[in-house]
TIMI-65675 format. One record per residue (C-alpha): y, x, z; residue in one letter. Coordinates in steps of 0.05 Angstrom, whole numbers, padded with zeros to 5 digits, always signed. Each point is the difference from the previous one (the first is absolute). Layout:
<gumars>
YXZA
...
</gumars>
This chain:
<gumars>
+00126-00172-00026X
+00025+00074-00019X
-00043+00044-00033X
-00007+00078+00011X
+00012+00028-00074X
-00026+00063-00023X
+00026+00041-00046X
-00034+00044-00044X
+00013+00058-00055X
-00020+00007-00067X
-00072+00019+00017X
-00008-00065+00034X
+00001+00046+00072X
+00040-00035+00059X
+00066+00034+00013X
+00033-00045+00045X
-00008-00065+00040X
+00053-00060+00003X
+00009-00024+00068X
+00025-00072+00013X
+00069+00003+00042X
-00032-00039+00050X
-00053+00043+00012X
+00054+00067-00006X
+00041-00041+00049X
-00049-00011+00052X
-00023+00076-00006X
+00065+00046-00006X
+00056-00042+00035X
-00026+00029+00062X
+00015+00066+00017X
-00063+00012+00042X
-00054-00016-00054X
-00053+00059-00001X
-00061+00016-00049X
-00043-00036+00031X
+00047-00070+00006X
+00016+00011-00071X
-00070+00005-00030X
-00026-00059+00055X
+00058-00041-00023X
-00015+00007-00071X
-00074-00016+00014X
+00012-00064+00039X
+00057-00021-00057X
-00064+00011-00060X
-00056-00036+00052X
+00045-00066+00010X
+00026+00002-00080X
-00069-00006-00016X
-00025-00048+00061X
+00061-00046-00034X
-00025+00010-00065X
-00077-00013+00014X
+00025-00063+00035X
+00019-00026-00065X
-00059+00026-00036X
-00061-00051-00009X
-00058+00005+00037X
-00070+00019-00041X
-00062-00042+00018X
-00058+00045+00002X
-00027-00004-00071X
+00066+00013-00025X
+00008+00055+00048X
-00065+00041-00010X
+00022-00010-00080X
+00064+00033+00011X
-00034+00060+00035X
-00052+00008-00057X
+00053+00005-00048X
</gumars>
């Protein structure tokens, strides 16, 4: 799965944000794309990366769970 990089300067403040082609694809090769497609494409792109990615991620029983919060 792609990953959205960030890069950052010296002082560890973000500059600039890597875009997987796939994701630059389905935003810019049409023409029509406005502010508000752009940022709701970019939002539903993040939401299902990390739907995928909790899919793989064990699931906590409650004792574990309410240890995890307390730390």
């Amino acid at each position: 799965m792609h990953e959205l990089e960030y890069l950052m300067d010296k002082n560890g403040q973000t500059k600039a944000v890597v875009v997987p082609i796939e994701l630059w694809n389905r935003l810019f090769l049409r023409n029509d794309t406005s502010d508000e497609d752009l940022s709701e494409a970019m939002e539903d792109y993040c939401l299902n990366k990390a739907m995928d990615e909790a899919k793989e991620t064990p699931l906590l029983n409650r004792d574990e769970a309410l240890a995890w919060l307390e730390s």
